[in-house]
Each structure stands twice: as C-alpha cells, then as structure tokens.
C-alpha positions in Angstrom: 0.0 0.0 0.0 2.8 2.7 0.5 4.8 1.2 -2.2 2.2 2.4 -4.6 0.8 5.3 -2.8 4.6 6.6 -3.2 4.7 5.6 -7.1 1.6 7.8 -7.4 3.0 10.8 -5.6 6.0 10.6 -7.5 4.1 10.7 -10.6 2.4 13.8 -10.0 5.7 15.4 -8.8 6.7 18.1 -10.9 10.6 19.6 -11.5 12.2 22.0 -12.9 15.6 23.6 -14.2 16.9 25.8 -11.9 19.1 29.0 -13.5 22.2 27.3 -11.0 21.8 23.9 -13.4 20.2 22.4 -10.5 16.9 20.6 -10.4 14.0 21.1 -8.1 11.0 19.3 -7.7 8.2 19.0 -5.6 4.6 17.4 -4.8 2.3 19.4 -4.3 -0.5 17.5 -2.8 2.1 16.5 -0.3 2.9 20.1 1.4 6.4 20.6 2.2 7.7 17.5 0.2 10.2 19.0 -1.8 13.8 17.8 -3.1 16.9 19.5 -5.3 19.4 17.6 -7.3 22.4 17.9 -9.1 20.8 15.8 -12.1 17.2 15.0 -13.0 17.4 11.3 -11.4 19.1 12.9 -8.2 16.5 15.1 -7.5 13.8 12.5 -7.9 16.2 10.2 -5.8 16.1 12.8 -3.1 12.3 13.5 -3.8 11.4 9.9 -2.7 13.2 10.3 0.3 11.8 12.9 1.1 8.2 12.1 0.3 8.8 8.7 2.9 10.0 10.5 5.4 7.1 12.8 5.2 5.2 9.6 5.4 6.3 8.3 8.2 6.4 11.0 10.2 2.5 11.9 9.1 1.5 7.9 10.3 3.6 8.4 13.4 1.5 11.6 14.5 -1.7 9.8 13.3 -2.4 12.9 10.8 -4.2 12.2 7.7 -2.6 12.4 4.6 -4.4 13.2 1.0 -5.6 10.6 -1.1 -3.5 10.4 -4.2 -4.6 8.7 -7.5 -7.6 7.3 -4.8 -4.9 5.9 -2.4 -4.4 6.7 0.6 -1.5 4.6 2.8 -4.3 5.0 5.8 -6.9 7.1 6.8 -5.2 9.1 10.2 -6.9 6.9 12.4 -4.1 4.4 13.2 -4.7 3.4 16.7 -1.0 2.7 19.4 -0.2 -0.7 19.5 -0.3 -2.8 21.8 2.6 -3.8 23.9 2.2 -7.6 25.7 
C-alpha cells in the first residue's frame, strides 16, 4: 500500500531547471515535500526520500494524509499498539 501510494505521488511530482543547473522538484498535494538535485534522477532520488520521510512522520503523528490517485496509505486513524 505505501509502495504504490509513493509511485503515485512521484508521478504527479513536478521539476524544474533551476538557473544554477540544479533541479527542483516538488509534490504538491504533499505540502512541504520538496527535493533538489544535481541531475534529474538525483533530485527524484532525493524527492522519494523525502516524500517517505514525510510519510512516516504523518503515520507516526496519526495525521491524515491526502488521497492520491484514490490511495491513501491510511486514513489518520491508526490506533497505538499494543505492547504484551
């Protein structure tokens, strides 16, 4: 499920050629995910790492995240687990 939550997020991502040489990209529906690379593949690279770390810190906090492509990794209503 976040495997292909994260392809679809990365498929809407959208870069550019910075004036530098540099590449920027960013998803939008993902506020604050945002990456830059020396080359196109680095900056998606970067982007990806990014975007999971955004992840996990969203499923952590139990905040929702928007539904991409119509997936969603969960819908912010993860409950603690359980320790025996």
């Amino acid at each position: 499920m976040l495997t292909k939550y994260i392809q679809k997020a990365l498929d809407r991502a959208r870069y550019e050629l910075l004036e530098d040489g540099r590449y920027y990209g960013e998803i939008k529906l993902c506020p604050g995910v945002w990456a830059q690379g020396n080359t196109l593949e680095g900056c998606r690279a970067e982007l990806q790492e990014v975007l999971e770390e955004w992840l996990v810190l969203k499923i952590r906090d139990r905040n929702p995240v928007p539904a991409i492509g119509g997936t969603r990794p969960y819908r912010g209503t993860l409950q603690p687990a359980k320790v025996a």
